[in-house]
C-alpha positions in Angstrom: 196.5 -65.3 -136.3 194.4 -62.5 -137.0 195.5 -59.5 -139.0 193.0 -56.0 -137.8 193.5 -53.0 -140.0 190.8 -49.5 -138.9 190.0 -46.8 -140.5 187.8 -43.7 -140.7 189.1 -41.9 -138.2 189.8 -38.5 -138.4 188.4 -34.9 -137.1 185.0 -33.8 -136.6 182.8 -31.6 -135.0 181.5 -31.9 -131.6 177.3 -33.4 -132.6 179.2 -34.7 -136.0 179.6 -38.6 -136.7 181.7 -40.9 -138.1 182.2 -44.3 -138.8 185.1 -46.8 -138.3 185.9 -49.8 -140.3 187.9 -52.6 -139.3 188.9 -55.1 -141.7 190.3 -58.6 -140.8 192.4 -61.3 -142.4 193.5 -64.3 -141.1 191.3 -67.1 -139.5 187.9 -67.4 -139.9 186.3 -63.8 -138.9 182.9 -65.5 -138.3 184.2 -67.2 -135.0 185.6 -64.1 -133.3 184.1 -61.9 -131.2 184.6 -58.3 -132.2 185.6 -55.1 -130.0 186.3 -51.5 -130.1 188.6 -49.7 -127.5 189.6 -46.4 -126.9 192.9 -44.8 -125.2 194.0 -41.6 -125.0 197.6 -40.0 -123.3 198.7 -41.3 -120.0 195.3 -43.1 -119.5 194.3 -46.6 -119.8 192.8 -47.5 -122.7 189.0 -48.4 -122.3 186.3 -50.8 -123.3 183.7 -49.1 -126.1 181.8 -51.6 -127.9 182.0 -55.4 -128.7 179.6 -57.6 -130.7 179.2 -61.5 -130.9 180.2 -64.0 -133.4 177.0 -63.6 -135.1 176.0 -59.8 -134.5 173.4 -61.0 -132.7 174.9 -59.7 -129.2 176.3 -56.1 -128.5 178.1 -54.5 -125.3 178.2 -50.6 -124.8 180.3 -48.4 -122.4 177.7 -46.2 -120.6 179.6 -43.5 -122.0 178.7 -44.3 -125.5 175.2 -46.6 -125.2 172.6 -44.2 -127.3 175.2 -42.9 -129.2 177.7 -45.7 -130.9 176.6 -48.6 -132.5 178.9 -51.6 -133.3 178.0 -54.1 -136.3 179.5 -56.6 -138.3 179.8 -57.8 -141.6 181.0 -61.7 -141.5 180.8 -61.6 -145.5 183.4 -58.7 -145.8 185.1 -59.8 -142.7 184.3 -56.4 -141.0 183.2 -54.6 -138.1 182.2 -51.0 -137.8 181.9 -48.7 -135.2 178.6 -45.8 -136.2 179.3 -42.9 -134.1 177.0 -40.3 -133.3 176.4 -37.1 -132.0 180.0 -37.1 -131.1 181.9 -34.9 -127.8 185.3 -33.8 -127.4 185.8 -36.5 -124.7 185.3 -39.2 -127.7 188.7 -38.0 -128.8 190.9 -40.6 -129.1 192.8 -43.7 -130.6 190.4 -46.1 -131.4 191.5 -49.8 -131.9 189.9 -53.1 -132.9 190.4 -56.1 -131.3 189.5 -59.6 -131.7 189.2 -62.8 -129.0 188.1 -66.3 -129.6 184.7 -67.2 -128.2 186.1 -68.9 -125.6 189.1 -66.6 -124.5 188.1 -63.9 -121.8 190.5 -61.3 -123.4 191.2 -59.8 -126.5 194.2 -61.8 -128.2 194.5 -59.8 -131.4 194.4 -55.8 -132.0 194.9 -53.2 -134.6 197.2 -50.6 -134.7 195.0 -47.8 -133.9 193.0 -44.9 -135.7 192.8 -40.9 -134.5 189.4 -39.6 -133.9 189.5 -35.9 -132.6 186.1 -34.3 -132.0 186.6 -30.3 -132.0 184.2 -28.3 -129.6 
């Protein structure tokens, strides 16, 4: 089992920035891949970011690439989200998740954190 606790959400201002933490207990950190996701009401919640095992591999939503950028920490048994120049359609609840390297979904998630990005 993995344990996923975020933080560092909260509100900002549209072209502001902030940064989400996600800190994992559990099994080994090092041999999970890493993900952010995003959901807001009555919508599906959607892919943002996800890094490898390593940190040597990232993925980016379109609607984020330029703008996010995930990272990871295998020594604090962390990953972060940096988000920049932020718009009001970033607001959101923003989980962590974690799969194995060899699973195709995410098995493990956190139990959210508010970002709200005022215009």
């Amino acid at each position: 089992q993995v344990q996923l606790v975020e933080s560092g959400g909260g509100l900002v201002q549209a072209g502001g920035s902030l940064r989400l933490s996600c800190a994992a207990s559990g099994r080994t950190f090092s041999s999970y891949v890493m993900g952010w996701f995003r959901q807001v009401p009555e919508k599906e919640r959607e892919f943002v970011a996800s890094i490898s095992w390593n940190g040597g591999t990232a993925y980016y939503a379109d609607s984020v690439k330029g703008r996010f950028t995930i990272s990871r920490d295998n020594a604090k048994n962390t990953v972060y989200l940096e988000m920049n120049s932020l718009k009001p359609e970033d607001t959101a609840v923003y989980f962590c998740a974690a799969r194995s390297t060899r699973a195709t979904t995410f098995d493990y998630w956190g139990q959210g954190t508010q970002v709200t990005v005022s215009s």
